[in-house]
C-alpha positions in Angstrom: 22.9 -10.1 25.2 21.8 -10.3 21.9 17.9 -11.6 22.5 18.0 -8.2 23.7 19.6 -6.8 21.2 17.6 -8.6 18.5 14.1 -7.4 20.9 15.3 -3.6 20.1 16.4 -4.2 16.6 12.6 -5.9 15.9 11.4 -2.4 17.9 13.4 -0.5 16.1 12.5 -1.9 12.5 9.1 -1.7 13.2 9.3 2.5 13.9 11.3 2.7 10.6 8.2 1.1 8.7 5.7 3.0 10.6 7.7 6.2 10.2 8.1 5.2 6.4 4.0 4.5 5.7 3.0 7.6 8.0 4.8 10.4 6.5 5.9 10.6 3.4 3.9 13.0 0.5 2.7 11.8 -2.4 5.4 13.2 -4.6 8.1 11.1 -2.7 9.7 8.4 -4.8 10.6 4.8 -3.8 14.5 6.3 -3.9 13.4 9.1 -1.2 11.8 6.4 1.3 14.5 4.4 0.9 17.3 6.9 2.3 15.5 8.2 4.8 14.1 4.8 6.1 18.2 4.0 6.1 19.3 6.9 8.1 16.4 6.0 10.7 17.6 2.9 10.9 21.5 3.7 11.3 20.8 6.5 13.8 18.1 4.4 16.2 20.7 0.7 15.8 23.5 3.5 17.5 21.1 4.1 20.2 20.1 0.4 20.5 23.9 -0.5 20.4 24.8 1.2 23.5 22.9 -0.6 26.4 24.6 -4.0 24.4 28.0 -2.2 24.4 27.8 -1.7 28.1 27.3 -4.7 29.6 29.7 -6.8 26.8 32.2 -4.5 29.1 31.2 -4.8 32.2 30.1 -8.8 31.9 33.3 -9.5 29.8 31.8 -10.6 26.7 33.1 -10.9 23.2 32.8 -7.8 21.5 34.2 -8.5 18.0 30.7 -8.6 17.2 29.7 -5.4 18.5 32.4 -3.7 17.1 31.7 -4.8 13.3 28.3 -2.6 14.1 29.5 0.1 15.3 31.4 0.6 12.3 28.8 0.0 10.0 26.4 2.3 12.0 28.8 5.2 12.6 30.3 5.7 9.3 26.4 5.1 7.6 25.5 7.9 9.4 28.7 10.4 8.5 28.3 9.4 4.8 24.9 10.2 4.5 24.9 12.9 6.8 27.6 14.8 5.1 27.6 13.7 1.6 24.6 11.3 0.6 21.3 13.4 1.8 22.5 16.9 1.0 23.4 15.6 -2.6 20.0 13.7 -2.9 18.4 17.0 -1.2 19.6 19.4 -3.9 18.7 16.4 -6.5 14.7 16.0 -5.2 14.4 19.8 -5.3 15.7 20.6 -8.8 13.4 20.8 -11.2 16.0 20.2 -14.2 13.9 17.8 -16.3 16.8 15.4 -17.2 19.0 13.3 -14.4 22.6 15.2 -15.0 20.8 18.3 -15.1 19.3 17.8 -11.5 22.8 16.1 -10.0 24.8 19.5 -11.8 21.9 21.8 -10.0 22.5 19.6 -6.4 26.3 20.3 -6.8 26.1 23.4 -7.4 23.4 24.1 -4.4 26.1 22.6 -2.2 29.2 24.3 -3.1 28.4 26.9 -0.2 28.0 23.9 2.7 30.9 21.6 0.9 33.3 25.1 1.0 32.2 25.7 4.6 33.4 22.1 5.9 36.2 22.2 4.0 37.2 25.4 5.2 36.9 24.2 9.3 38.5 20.8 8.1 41.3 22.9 7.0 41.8 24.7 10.2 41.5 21.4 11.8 44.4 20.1 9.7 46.5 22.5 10.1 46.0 22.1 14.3 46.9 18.4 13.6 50.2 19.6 11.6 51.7 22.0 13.8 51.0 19.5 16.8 52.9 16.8 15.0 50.4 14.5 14.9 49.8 14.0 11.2 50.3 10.6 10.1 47.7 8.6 7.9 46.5 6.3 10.8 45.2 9.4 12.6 43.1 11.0 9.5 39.9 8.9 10.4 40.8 10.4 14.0 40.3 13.7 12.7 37.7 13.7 10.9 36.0 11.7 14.2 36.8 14.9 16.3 35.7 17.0 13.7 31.8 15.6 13.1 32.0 14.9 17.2 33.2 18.5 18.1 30.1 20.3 16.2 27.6 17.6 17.0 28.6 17.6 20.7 28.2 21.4 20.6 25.0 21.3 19.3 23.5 18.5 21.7 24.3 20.1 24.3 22.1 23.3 23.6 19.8 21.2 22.2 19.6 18.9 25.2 19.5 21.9 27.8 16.3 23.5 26.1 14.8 19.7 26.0 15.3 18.9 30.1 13.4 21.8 30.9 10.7 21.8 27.7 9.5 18.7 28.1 8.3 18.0 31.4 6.7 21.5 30.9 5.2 20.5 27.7 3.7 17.2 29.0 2.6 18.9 32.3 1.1 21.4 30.2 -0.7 18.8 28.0 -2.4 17.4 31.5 -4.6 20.2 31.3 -7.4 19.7 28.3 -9.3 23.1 28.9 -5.5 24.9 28.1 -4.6 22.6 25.0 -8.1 23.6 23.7 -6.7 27.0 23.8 -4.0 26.3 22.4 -5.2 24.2 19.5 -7.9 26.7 18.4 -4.8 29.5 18.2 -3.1 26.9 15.6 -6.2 26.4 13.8 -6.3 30.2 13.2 -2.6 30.0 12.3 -2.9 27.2 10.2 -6.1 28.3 8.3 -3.4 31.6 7.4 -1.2 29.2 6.2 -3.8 27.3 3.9 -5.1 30.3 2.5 -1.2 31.4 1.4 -0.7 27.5 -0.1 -3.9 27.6 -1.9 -3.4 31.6 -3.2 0.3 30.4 -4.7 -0.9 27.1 -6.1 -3.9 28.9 -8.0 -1.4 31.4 -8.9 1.5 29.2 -10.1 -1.6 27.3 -12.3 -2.4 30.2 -13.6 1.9 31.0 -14.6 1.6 27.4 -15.9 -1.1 28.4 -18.1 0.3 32.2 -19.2 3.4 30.1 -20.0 1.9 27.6 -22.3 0.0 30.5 -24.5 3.5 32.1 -24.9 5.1 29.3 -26.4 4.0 28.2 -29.4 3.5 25.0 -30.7 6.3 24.2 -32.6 8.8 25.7 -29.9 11.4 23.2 -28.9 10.6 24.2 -25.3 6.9 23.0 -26.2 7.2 19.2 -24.5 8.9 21.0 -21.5 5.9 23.0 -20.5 3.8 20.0 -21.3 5.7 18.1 -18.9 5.3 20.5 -16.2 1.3 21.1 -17.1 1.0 16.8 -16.5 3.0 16.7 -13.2 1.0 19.8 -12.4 -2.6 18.2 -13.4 -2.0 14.6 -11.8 -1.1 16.3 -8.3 -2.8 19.8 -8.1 -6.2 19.7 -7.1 -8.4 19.4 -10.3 -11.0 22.9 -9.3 -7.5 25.1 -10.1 -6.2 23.8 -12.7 -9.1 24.2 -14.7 -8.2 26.3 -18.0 -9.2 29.7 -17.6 -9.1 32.9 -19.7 -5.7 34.1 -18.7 -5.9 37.0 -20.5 -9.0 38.5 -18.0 -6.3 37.4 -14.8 -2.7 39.2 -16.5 -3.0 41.8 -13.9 -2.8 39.4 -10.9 0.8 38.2 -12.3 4.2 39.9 -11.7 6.5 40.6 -14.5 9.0 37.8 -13.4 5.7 35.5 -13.4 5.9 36.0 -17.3 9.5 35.2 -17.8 9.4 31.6 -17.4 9.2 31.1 -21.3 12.4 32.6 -22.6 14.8 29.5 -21.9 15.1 26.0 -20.5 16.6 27.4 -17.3 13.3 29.4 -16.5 10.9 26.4 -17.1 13.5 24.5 -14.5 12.4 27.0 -12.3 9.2 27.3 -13.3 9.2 23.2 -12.6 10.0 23.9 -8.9 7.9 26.8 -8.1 4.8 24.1 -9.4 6.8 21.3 -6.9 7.2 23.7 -4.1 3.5 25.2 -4.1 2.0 21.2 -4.2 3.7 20.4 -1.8 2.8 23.4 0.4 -0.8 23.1 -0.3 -0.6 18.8 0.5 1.0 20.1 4.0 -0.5 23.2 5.1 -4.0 20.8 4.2 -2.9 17.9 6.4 -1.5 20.1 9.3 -5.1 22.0 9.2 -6.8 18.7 9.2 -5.5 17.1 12.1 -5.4 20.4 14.0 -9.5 20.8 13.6 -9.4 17.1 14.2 -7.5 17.3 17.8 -9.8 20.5 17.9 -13.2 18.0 18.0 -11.4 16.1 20.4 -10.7 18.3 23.1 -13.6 19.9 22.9 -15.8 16.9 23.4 -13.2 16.1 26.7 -13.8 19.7 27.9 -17.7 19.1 27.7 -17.8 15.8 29.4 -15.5 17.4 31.7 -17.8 20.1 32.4 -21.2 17.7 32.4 -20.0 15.4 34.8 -18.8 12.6 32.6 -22.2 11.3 32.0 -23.0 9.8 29.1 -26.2 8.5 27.0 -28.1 5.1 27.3 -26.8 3.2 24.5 -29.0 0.8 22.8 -26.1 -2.1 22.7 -26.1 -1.5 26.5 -22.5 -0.4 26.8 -23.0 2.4 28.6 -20.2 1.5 31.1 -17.5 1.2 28.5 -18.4 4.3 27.6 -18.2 6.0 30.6 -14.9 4.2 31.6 -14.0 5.1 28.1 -14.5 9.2 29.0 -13.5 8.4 32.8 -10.0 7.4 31.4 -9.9 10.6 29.0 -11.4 13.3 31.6 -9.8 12.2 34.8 -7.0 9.7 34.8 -5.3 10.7 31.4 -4.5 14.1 33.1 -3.6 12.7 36.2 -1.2 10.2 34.8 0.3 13.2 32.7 1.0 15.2 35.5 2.5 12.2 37.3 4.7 12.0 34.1 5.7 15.2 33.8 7.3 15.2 37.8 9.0 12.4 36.6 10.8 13.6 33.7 11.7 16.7 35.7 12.8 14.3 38.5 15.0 12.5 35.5 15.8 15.7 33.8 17.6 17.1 37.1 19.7 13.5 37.4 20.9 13.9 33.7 22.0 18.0 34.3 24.0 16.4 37.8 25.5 13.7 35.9 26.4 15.6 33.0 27.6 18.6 35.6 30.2 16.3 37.2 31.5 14.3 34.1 34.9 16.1 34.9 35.2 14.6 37.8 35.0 11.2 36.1 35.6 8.5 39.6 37.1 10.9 41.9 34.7 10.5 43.4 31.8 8.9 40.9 29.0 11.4 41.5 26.6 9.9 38.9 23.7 8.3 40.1 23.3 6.5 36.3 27.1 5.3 37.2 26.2 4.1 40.3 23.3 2.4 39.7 25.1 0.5 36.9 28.0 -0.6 39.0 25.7 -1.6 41.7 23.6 -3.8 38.9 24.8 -7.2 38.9 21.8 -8.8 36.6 22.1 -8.2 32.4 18.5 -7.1 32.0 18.4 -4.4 34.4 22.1 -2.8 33.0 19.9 -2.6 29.7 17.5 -1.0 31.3 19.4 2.0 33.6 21.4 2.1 30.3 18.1 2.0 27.5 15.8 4.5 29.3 17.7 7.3 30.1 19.6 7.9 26.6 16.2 7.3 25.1 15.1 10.0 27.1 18.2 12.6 26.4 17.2 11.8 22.7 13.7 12.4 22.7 14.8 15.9 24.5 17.1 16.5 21.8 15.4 16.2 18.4 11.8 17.6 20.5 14.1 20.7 21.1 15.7 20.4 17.3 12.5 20.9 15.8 11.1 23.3 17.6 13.7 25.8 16.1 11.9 28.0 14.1 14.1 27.2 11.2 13.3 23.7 11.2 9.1 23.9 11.9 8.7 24.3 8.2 10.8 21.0 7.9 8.5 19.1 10.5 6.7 15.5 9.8 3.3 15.9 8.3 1.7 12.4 8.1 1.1 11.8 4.9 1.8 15.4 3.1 6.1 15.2 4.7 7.9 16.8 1.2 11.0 14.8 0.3 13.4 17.7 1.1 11.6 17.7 4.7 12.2 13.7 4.9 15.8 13.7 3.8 16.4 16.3 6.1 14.8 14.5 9.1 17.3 11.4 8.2 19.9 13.9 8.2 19.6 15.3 11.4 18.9 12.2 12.9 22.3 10.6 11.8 24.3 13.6 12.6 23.4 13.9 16.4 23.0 10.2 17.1 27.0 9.3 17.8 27.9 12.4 19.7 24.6 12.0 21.5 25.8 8.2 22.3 29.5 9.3 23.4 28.4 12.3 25.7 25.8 9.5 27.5 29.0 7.1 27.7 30.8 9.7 29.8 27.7 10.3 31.5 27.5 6.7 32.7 31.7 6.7 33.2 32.2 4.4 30.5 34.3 7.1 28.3 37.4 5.2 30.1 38.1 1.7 31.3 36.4 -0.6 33.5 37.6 -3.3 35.3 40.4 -3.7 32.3 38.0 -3.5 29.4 36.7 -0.9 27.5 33.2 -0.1 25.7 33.8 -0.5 21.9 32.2 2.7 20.9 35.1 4.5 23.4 37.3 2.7 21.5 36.4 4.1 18.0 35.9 7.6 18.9 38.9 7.2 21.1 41.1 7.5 18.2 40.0 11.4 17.7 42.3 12.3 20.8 45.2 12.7 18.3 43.4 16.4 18.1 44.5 18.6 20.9 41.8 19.6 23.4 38.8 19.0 20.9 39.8 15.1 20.6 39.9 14.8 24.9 39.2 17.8 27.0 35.8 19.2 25.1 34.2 16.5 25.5 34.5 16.7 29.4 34.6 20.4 29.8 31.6 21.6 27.9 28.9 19.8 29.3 29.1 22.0 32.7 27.8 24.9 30.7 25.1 22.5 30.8 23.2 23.8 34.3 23.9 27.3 33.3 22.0 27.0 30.4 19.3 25.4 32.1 18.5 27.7 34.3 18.7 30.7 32.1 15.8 28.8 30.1 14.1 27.6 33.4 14.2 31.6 34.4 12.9 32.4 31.0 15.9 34.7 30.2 17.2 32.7 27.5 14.3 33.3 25.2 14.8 36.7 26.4 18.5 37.1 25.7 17.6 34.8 22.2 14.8 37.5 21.1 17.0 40.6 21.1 20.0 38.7 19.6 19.6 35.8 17.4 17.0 35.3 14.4 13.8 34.0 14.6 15.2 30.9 12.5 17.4 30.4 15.3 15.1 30.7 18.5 13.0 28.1 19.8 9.6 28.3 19.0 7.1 29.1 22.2 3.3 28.4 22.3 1.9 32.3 22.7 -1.4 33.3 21.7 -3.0 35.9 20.3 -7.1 36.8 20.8 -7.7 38.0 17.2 -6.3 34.2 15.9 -7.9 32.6 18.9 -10.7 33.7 17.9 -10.9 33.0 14.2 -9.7 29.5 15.4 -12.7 29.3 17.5 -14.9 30.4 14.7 -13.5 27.9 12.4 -13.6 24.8 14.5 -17.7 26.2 15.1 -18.2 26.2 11.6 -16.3 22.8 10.6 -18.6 21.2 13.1 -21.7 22.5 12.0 -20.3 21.7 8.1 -19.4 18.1 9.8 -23.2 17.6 11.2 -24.8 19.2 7.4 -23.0 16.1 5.5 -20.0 18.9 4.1 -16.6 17.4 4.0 -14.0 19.0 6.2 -12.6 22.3 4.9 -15.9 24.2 3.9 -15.2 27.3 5.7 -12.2 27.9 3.9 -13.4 26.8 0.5 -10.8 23.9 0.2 -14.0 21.3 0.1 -13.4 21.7 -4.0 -9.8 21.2 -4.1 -9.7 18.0 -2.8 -8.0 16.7 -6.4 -6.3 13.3 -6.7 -4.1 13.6 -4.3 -5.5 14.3 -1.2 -3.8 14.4 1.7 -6.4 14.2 4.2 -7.0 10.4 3.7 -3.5 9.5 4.3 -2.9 11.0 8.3 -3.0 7.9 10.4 -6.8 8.5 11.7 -8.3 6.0 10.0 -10.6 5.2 6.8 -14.0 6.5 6.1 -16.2 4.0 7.0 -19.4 3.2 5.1 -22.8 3.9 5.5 -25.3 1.3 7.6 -26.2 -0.4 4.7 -22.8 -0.7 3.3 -22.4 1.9 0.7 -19.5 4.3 1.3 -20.4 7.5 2.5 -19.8 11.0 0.4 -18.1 13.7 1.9 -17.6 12.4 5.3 -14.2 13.9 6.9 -11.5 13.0 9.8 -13.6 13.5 12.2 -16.6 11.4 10.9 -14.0 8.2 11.3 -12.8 9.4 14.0 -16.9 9.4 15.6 -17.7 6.0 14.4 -14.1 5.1 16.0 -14.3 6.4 19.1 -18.0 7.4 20.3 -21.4 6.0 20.8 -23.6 6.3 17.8 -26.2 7.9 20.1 -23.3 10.6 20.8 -24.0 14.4 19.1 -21.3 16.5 18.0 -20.3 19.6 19.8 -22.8 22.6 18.9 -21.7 25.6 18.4 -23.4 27.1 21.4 -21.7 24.3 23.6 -18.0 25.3 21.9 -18.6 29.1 22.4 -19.5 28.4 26.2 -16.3 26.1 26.7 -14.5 28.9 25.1 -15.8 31.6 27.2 -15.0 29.3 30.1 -11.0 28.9 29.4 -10.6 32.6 28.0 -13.1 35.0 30.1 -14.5 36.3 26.8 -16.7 36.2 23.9 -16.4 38.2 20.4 -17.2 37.5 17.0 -14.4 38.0 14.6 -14.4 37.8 10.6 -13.3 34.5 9.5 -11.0 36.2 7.0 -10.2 39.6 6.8 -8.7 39.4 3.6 -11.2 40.7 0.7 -9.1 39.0 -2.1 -9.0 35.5 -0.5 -13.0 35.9 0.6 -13.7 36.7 -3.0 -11.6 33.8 -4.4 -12.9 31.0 -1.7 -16.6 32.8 -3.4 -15.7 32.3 -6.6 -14.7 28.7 -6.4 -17.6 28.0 -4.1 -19.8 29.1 -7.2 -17.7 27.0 -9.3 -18.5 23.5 -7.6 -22.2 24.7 -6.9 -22.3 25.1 -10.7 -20.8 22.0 -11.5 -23.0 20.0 -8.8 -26.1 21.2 -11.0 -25.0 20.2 -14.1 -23.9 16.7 -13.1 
């Protein structure tokens, strides 16, 4: 029991310190990383702890163990799901410039979500009181039902969306010639989103600047805007933050751009306006990056797909590595994704059944996952029926949690993830995990005895049935709405319904495209290629080759390092995909042309038109004028 335990602990430690090297920004402290990579940690050991829970019941083991760890995992997760992060959250995104002037602004950002609680806590006390079931053992019982009665709610819309999204999204990934499609629509969408980062970073620079001429010298809120110029210099690419004549810009700045001098209170604000705009530059850079990057990908797969899989002589006489190489990426990649994706429908259908007929509980046991595990004698396979499917219902959840739309801006950016975005992550992980844990346990009919004994974690949400009908008879009566809601998003009507009724914030993001932004896409990928073969770094088409700064994101998203140069030196400007060549392709191997891309395109969409790469005069001029800029510079070093 617990080699297998300590197996998925070494697992689980492992994605904690990949998840903590891989994502975090460059403004993210040591106190950030340290939070999240705690929450991870608590919310993957509940997961872990189930499969070990189980069969200490059903083998008879000692579970005093077990137990201890279940306490210190649930309650970790409550704490800093409903107290720690939200504090810390409202303390990383002040921009006081003295500690009780941050932890006063986080306390007084969470007044509205504190009042909220405490407002459904009072309800749920008052319930407790009329029912006569107050007493001071059953408090902890309370607030159990409480956290489980929301979380239960939410994982079981989220978990619907997730059976069906899934296996669509991996059966729709089989296909390269469609992802193609799809990636060059989110390189056009993502190119949108660099331009607005890079237009409100030079912007705020140039407030920064306006600022600093207002106040004079001897101003006591002089070292404030110094401050905020430093932080702003050592993280903002150098090209903007370059002094300027503000005085020839004033008409590009609002009024309430030139208010930031009157008091300490304004600079604060000023302070988190320069935070915010880093940070969305460092992540709308990386999420372009890696799109263009995927972009190269596909298209070389949709070539070779195209040409047969053939490939050139190479000179080290590995041709047939190669060819296996693009015979596992054109043919049997796809194959085994489809394969995949009837699977995970296959296993989505067993967990809507099972969670269909948790009512019935034994009479009879209709669930195939309780079947199987009664029919298991042997330890290792109980962890498995057990390990594999809850994995599965949690990978469904938090795919469909973050595909709200409110929650896309909040995604994991590797290497450019804000610490708001991180802390939020490790939030919504420890929320979901128990009630995820306890709905699974009543999947599996291990919500009630068996064979005398009971499962630990039953035993410590058990003592939440002191709360009439939430404590008991919600958890076994809402998961039927299960297969309705399954089949309104399997039918497409709930996106329908969701459309005309709920906010965009609040509806699940879809994968639609556009011609006009699959088009630009198409003409951006072009041009990075062709910038790629000329020696250009990554980013010339938009201008954002110049604002690489000291921070750069780009270096930092998992792909790799820049390799040097045959004779050893390090190349210049070489980009993602450069690494990602000498990675992954024959030296002999040429990039895609820009002929070759337009014909793939014209192939997968049934047409062929140029459009602008930017419609936008003012951006045009200002990705001009900085071009000019680092041409200048390059002649006078």
């Amino acid at each position: 029991m617990w080699i297998f335990f300590s197996l998925i602990l070494i697992i689980v430690l492992v994605g904690v310190v990949w998840l903590y090297r891989r994502y975090p920004g460059p403004r993210t402290s040591l106190a950030v990383k340290v939070v999240s990579a705690y929450a991870w940690l608590t919310s993957f050991s509940i997961i872990a702890l189930v499969p070990v829970d189980v069969w200490a019941t059903i083998g008879k083991k000692n579970a005093e163990p077990i137990s201890v760890m279940w306490k210190i995992s649930y309650w970790s997760t409550q704490v800093l799901t409903w107290l720690v992060i939200p504090l810390f959250q409202g303390y990383v995104e002040a921009g006081d410039f003295t500690f009780l002037g941050r932890v006063r602004s986080s306390i007084k950002d969470n007044l509205l979500f504190y009042f909220v609680m405490g407002g459904l806590g009072g309800i749920g006390l008052l319930i407790v009181i009329v029912t006569g079931h107050l007493r001071m053992g059953t408090l902890p019982g309370f607030c159990i039902a409480l956290a489980n009665t929301f979380g239960l709610l939410v994982v079981v819309l989220l978990l619907g969306y997730g059976l069906v999204a899934v296996p669509k999204y991996v059966w729709q990934r089989s296909n390269p010639e469609i992802r193609l499609k799809w990636c060059l629509h989110r390189v056009g969408v993502l190119a949108g989103k660099l331009e607005d980062a890079i237009a409100e970073l030079d912007r705020v620079c140039l407030v920064v600047q306006a600022t600093k001429q207002q106040i004079s010298k001897r101003d006591p809120l002089r070292p404030f805007i110094d401050d905020i110029q430093e932080e702003m210099h050592a993280s903002a690419p150098k090209e903007l933050c370059q002094t300027r004549p503000v005085h020839d810009e004033f008409n590009d700045l609002s009024a309430d751009d030139l208010e930031y001098a009157t008091d300490i209170r304004q600079l604060a604000s000023l302070r988190k306006r320069v935070q915010n705009a880093m940070d969305g530059f460092e992540g709308a850079k990386a999420q372009y990056m890696v799109r263009v990057t995927r972009a190269f990908e596909l298209s070389d797969i949709c070539l070779k797909r195209q040409s047969g899989y053939s490939t050139e002589q190479d000179p080290l006489g590995q041709s047939w590595l190669h060819s296996a190489y693009w015979q596992f990426r054109c043919v049997l990649k796809p194959v085994a994704r489809r394969v995949l994706a009837v699977l995970l429908a296959a296993l989505s259908v067993i967990v809507v059944w099972s969670e269909v007929t948790i009512a019935l509980e034994r009479k009879p046991d209709l669930s195939p996952f309780s079947l199987l595990i009664r029919d298991t004698k042997k330890e290792w396979p109980v962890y498995l029926v057990v390990l594999f499917p809850l994995a599965y219902m949690s990978f469904c959840t938090y795919h469909s949690l973050f595909s709200l739309g409110a929650l896309k801006f909040y995604q994991l950016i590797p290497g450019a993830t804000p610490p708001f975005s991180l802390l939020l992550n490790g939030a919504l992980l420890c929320r979901f995990a128990a009630p995820l844990a306890y709905n699974f346990l009543h999947i599996i009919r291990m919500n009630r005895s068996f064979n005398g004994r009971t499962t630990v974690f039953t035993k410590q949400m058990g003592a939440m049935k002191v709360v009439p009908f939430f404590g008991k008879n919600f958890n076994t009566l809402l998961p039927i709405f299960l297969l309705v809601h399954c089949l309104l998003i399997l039918c497409d009507v709930w996106n329908r319904v969701a459309s005309l009724v709920l906010p965009a914030r609040l509806r699940f993001a879809l994968e639609i495209t556009d011609d006009e932004t699959l088009e630009r896409g198409r003409t951006l990928v072009r041009k990075e290629q062709e910038a790629v073969q000329a020696g250009r770094p990554m980013g010339t088409p938009l201008g954002v080759d110049g604002l690489g700064g000291s921070t750069s994101s780009v270096g930092n998203t998992g792909l790799g390092e820049i390799p040097g140069s045959p004779d050893g030196s390090p190349q210049r400007n070489k980009g993602l995909f450069a690494s990602l060549i000498d990675a992954r392709r024959p030296t002999s191997s040429p990039l895609v042309s820009g002929g070759k891309l337009d014909s793939i395109f014209t192939d997968i969409t049934g047409r062929q038109r140029h459009v602008p790469l930017d419609t936008s005069p003012r951006r045009a001029d200002r990705r001009s004028e900085r071009s000019s800029k680092i041409e200048m510079s390059g002649k006078g070093s």
